[in-house]
N, C-alpha and C positions, 0 to 999 in steps of 0.2 A: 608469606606468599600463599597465597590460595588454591593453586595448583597442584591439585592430588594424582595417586595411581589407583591402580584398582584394588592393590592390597591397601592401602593406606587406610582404605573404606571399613575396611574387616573391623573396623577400633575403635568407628565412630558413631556416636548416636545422631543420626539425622532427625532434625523435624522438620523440615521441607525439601521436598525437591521439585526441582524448576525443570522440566525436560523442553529443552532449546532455550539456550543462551543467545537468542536474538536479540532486536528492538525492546519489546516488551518484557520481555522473562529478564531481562537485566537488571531493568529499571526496579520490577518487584523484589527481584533477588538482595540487593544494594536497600531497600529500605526494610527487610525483613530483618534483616542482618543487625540491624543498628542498637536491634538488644542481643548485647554479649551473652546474653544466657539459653539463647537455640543456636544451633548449627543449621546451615544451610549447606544444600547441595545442589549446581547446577551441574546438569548434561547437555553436551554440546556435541552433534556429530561433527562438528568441523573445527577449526583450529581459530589461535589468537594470530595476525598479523594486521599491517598496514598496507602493504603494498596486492592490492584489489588486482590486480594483472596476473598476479603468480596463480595457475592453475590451482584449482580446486575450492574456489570462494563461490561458485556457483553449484545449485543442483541442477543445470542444462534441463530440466523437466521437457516434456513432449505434448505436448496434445493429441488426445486419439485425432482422426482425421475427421476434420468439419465439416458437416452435409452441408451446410449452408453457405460455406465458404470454397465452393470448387474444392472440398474433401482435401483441402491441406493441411499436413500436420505442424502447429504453430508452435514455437520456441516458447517455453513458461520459464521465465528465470525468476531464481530465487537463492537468495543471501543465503549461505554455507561457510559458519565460521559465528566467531562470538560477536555478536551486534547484528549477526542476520541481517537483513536485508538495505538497513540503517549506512552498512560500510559500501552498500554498493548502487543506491537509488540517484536520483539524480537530484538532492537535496532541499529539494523544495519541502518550509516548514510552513505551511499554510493551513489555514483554520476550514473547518463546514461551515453549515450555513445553520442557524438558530431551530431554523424549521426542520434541517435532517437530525440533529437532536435528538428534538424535541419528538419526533418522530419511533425515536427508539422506545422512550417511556410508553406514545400511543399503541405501540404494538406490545403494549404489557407488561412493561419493565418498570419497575418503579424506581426513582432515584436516578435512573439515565437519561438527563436532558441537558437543555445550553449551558445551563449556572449550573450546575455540578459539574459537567467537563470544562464548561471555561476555569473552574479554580484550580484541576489538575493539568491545565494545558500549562495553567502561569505556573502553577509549582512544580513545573519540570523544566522550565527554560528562565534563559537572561537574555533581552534585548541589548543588543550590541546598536547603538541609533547610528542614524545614517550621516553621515559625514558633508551630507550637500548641500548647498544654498538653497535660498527659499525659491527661484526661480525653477532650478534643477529640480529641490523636490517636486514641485508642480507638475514639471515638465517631466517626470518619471512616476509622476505617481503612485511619490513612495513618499507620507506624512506619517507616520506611526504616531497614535496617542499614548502616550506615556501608561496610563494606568488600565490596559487593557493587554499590558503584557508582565510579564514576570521580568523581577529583577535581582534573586538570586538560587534559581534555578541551576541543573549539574549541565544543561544543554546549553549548548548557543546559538545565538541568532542573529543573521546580519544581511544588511542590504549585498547586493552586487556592488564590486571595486571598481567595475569596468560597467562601463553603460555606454551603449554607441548609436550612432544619430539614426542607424536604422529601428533600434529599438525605439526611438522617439516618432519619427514616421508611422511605424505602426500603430501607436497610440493616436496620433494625429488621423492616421485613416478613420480607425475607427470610430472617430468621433465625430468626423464628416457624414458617416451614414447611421449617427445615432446612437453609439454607443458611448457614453462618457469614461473619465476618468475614474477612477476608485481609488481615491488614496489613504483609503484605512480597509483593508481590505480583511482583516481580523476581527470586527467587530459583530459577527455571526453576518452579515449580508456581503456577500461576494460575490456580485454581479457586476459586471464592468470591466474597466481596462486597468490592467493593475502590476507592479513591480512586487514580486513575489520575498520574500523572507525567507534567508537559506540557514540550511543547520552547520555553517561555517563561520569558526573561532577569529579572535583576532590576529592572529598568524594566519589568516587562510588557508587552516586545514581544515578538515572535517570533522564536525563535531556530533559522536554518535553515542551509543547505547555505550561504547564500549568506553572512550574516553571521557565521556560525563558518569557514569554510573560506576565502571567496572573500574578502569585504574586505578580513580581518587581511594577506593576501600580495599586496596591489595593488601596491607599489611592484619586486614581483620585476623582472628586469631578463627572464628567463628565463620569462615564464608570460605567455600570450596567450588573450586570447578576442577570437573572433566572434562578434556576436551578430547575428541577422535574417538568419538564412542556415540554408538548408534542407536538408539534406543529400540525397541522391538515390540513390546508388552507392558501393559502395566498388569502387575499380579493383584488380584482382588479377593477376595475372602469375604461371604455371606454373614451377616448378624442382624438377627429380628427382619427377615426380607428383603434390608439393604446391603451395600456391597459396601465395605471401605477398601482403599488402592496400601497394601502393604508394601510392596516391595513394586519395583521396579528394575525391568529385563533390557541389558543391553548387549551390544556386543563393539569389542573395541579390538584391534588387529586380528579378528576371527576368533576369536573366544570371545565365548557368550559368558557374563557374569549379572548377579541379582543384587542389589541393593536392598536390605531385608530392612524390617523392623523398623519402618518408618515413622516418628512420634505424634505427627501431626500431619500435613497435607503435602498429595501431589497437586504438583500445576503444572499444567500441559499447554505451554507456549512453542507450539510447534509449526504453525503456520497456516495458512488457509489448507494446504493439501495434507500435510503429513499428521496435522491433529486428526482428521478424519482415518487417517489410513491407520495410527495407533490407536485410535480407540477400537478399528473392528477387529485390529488383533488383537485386542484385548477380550473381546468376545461384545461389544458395545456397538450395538446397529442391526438395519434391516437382518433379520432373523433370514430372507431370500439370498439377501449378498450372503452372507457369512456360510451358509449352509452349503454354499457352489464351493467353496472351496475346506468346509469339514471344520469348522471353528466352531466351538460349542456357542449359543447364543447364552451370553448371562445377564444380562438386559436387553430390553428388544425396545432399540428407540431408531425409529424407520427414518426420522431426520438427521441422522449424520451421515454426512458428506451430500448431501441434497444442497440446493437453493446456493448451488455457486452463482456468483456475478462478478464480472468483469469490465473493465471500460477498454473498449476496443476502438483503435484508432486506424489512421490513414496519415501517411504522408504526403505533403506537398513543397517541391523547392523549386524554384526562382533563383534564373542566373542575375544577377547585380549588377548596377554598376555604384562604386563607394570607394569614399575615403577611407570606408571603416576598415580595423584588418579581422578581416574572420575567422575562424578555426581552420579555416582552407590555408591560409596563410603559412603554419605550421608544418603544412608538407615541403616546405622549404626549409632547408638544414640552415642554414643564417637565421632563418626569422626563427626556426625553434629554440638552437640555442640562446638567443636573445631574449624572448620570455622564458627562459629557464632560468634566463641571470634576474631576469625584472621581477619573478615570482618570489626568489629572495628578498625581496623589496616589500612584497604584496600587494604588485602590481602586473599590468597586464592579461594575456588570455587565458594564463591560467590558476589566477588567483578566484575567477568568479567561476558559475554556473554557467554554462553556457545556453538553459533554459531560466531563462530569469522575468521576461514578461510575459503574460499572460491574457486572453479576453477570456470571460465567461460570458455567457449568451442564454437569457433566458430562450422560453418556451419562444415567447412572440418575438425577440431577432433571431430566429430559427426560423419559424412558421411551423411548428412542431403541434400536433392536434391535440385539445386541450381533455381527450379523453382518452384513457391509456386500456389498452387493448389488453382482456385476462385468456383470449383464446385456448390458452396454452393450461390454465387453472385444471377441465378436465382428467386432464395427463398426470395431474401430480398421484404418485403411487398409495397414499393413502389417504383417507376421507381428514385426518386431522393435518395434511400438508398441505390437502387444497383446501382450507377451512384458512390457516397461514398464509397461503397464497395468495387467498381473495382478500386479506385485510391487508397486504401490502399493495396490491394493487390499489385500492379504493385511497391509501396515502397516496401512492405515487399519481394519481389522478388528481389530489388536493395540489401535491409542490407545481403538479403541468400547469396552473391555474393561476403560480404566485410568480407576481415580478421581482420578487427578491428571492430567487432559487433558480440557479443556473443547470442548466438539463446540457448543455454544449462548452466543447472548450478547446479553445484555438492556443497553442502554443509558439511563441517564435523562439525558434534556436539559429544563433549567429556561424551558420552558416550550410553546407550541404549536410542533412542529416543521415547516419548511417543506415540504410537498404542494400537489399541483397539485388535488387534490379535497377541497380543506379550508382553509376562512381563520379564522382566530381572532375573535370578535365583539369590538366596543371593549369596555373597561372590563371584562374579563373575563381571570382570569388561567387557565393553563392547566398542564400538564406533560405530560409525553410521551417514555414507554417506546418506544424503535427493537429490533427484535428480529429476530437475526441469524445465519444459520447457518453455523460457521465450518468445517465438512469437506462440502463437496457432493461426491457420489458422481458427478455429472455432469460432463462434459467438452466445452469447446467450443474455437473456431479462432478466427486470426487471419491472413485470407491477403490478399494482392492484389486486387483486382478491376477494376485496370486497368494500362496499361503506364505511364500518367501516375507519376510518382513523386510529384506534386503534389495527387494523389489523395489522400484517406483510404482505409483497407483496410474490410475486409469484418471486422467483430466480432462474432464469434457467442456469447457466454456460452454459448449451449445452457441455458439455468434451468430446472428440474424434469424435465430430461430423463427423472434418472431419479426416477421418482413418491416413490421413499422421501424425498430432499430437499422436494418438496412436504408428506409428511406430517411429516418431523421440524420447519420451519418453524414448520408449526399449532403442535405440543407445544409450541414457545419462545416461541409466541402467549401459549399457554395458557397458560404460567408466567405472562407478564408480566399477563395477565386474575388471575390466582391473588394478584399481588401487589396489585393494585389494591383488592382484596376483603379484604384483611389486614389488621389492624389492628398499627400507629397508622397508617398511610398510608389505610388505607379512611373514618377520622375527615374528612380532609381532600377525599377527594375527590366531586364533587358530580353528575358527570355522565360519561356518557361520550360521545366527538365521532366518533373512531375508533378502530376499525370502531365504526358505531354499533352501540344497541340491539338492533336489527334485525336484524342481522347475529350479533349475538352468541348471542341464542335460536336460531339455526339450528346452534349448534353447531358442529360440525367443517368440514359441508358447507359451510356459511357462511362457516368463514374458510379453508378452500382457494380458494374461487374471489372472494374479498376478497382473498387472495394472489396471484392470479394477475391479478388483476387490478390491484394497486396497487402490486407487488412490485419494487424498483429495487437499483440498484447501492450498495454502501458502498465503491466504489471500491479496492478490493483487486486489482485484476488478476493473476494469474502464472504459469508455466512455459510461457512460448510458447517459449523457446531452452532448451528444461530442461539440464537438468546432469544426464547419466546417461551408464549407457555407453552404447558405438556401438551394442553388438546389441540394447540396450535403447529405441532409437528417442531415444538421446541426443542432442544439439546442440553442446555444450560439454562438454570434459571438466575435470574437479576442478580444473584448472589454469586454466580459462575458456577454454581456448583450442577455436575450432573447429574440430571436425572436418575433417581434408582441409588447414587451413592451419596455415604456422609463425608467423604474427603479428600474428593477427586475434583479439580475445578478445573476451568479451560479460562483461557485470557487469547482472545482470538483478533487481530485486526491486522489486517495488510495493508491498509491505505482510511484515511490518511495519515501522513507521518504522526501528526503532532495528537492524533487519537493513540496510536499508538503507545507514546510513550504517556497519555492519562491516562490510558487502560492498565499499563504494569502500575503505575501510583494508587487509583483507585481501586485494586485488586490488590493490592497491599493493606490498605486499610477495611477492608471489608474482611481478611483474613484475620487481620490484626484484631479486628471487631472494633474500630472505631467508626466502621457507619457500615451494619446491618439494616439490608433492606426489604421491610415487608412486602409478601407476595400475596 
């Protein structure tokens, strides 16, 4: 068993440590591990379970309060526990698009594009094919080609068990007003209407970091976790200018202990917010941040925790009328325990996703303006972040321009989706379009706000900073108001709940400040540690390795899933040195 204590440490020679056993940090943990002659160590502030309900699998994060969002402070959730975020998303394993890639090398990365992560997307998963007739699949647009996905990979992958004729309607709307079907929706172009691919086994359970990577290799001799132990610091030590990471500081039921004498490398898979917040107690970041609160500066790299992005959505639900049974259904003690007995089966409501189809929506079924706005470039704190800035921007101007790169994305979930200004009535079934903007022009932080390393950090999204993401928003509104009105979906539906009525005759003005007012997180966090270069207000270069040090690297990605787990693969072998990439 792999599961150590804190003396148990005192014994052993580590040559790597993984800080956060989430998503990624697993996956790398599980293949460094595979030669018996290093030891690995993972640290996990949070624990091993299955059951995601039992208190404390979440860090409840906060957001300062959003100027641009009527100064509400928005819920950040994030996966606490081994598999991070993987045990508790809402499992959709879906692919980017060729051109965001491809996009990462453009921004000076070399070896990071489609064909290098499409081989570690396939060498982390197994398609599980879909089980449906040729008509079905059509009619769900769900065709997977065989040789575009992995076939013995530690993940799984598998269509919805359950598909219901409203999810069919939707696709039929959308195709009435020009959106077609996608049913290979994996092969780097993902625009269209499509039946999403979930990270759930043939049992319909969840198949995540933890039951693909982590169980299969418990019995290693050579592979250790800590769990409930907090990480604080990584200890560095100067040689020839550079820093290498020796030891690593945590702290586990209030005592603080160090992990000394590390052989080989830290990796710091901690997540969009908390990588940022250990490296500046580490003493690694704006030299301004760190000096507010008396941290010695030992590298001064002004891009960490900078250039947050988020996809921030809106909800929208439509009372029903259907045969289908929805998750509303479930508030009825008969119909629960009856899919509780049918799930034994794996079948029924809760054997699938209950977000399983999906539209992406270029630029032009938006009306989304085909040049993207750097207003905001000025602002950035140093001459090499707005240097960074503008060369992302001038990308995200190329993908506004391409009809194979989806900038919008309408979700349907079977049935009223959970809001805090909305309950579902009994005996009333419901559905509910989530609509979501997947390139914001706007840019937010992720810094310290105290010396406490026990502290949470300061999370700003920044949302609608800049005004064009507030109007493209509305347009994605608008679509999913457009699809409701469609027919055959408009035959079914009966009312509308959110935004109401009300709201809706107001037009534009109506749902920007229904947006701004009701507008939350789809939990996507990223580029607080970006990967670019130095002069580019980079953090990590193409190697992961940080700036200023020889053996400290970061493996950073919160969305999307299925990047996530090639990121811990391909951070495995780059450590391994089986693909060093020149810079």
């Amino acid at each position: 068993m792999p599961f150590c204590t804190v003396s148990s440490l005192e014994t052993i020679f580590i040559d790597y440590v993984i800080v956060g056993g989430g998503t990624a940090g697993l996956v790398t943990a599980a293949r460094l591990s595979e030669n018996p002659n290093v030891a690995v160590l993972v640290i996990e502030a949070g624990y091993i379970g299955r059951n995601i309900a039992r208190d404390g699998f979440d860090w409840t994060f906060l957001s300062v309060p959003q100027r641009h969002a009527n100064d509400r402070v928005i819920l950040q959730p994030r996966g606490k526990g081994l598999g991070g975020s993987s045990i508790l998303n809402f499992l959709g394993l879906f692919r980017p698009s060729k051109q965001e890639m491809n996009a990462l090398e453009a921004l000076g990365n070399p070896g990071w594009n489609w064909e290098s992560m499409l081989h570690y997307m396939q060498k982390s998963e197994t398609l599980l094919p879909p089980t449906l007739t040729h008509s079905e699949a059509v009619k769900y647009a769900a065709k997977p080609k065989k040789d575009l996905h992995g076939s013995e990979g530690p993940l799984k992958k598998s269509f919805p068990t359950m598909l219901t004729r409203l999810h069919a309607e939707f696709f039929d709307a959308a195709e009435y007003i020009g959106i077609p079907r996608n049913p290979e929706s994996s092969s780097g172009i993902n625009v269209g209407a499509m039946t999403f691919l979930m990270s759930v086994d043939s049992d319909s359970k969840r198949s995540s970091s933890v039951s693909g990577y982590l169980e299969p290799n418990l019995s290693r001799p050579n592979l250790f976790v800590l769990t409930e132990a907090h990480v604080t610091k990584i200890i560095l030590n100067s040689v020839d200018g550079l820093h290498r990471a020796t030891g690593v500081e945590f702290v586990k039921h209030g005592v603080t202990s160090v992990v000394r004498n590390i052989q080989k490398d830290v990796i710091l898979a901690a997540g969009s917010f908390q990588t940022p917040q250990i490296l500046e107690l580490s003493g690694i970041g704006n030299p301004d941040v760190l000096g507010r609160y008396s941290i010695e500066t030992l590298i001064d790299l002004p891009g960490v925790g900078e250039n947050l992005q988020d996809h921030v959505g809106v909800s929208t639900i439509v009372e029903v009328e259907t045969t289908d049974l929805t998750v509303d259904s479930l508030s009825d003690p008969v119909v629960e325990k009856e899919h509780l007995e049918l799930y034994k089966q794996k079948k029924g409501l809760l054997s699938s996703s209950r977000t399983s189809a999906f539209i992406y929506l270029t630029a032009e079924d938006i009306g989304l303006p085909t040049v993207a706005s750097n207003n905001k470039v000025a602002q950035a704190p140093t001459p090499a972040l707005k240097q960074g800035l503008e060369k992302q921007y001038r990308i995200q101007e190329q993908l506004l321009s391409s009809k194979n790169q989806a900038h919008g994305e309408v979700l349907y979930f079977n049935g009223h989706q959970s809001v805090l200004y909305s309950a579902p009535e009994a005996g009333k079934k419901y559905m509910s379009l989530f609509c979501v903007l997947l390139h914001p022009l706007s840019r937010g932080t992720v810094h310290i706000m105290s010396s406490d390393p026990l502290a949470p950090p300061a999370i700003d999204p920044n949302y609608f900073a800049d005004d064009i993401d507030l109007d493209s928003l509305v347009q994605i509104v608008e679509v999913a108001l457009k699809l409701y009105d469609t027919p055959p979906l408009s035959q079914s539906v009966k009312a509308h709940k959110v935004p109401s009525q009300e709201v809706i005759d107001q037009g534009k003005n109506g749902l920007r400040e229904d947006a701004k007012e009701n507008c939350r997180t789809i939990f996507h966090p990223v580029g607080t540690a970006a990967m670019l270069p130095l002069e580019d207000g980079g953090v990590v270069d193409a190697n992961l390795l940080v700036y200023g040090t020889t053996n400290l690297r970061v493996e950073l990605s919160c969305h999307i899933q299925s990047i996530a787990y090639a990121i811990g693969e391909k951070a495995a072998d780059i450590i391994l040195g089986k693909q060093v990439l020149e810079m």
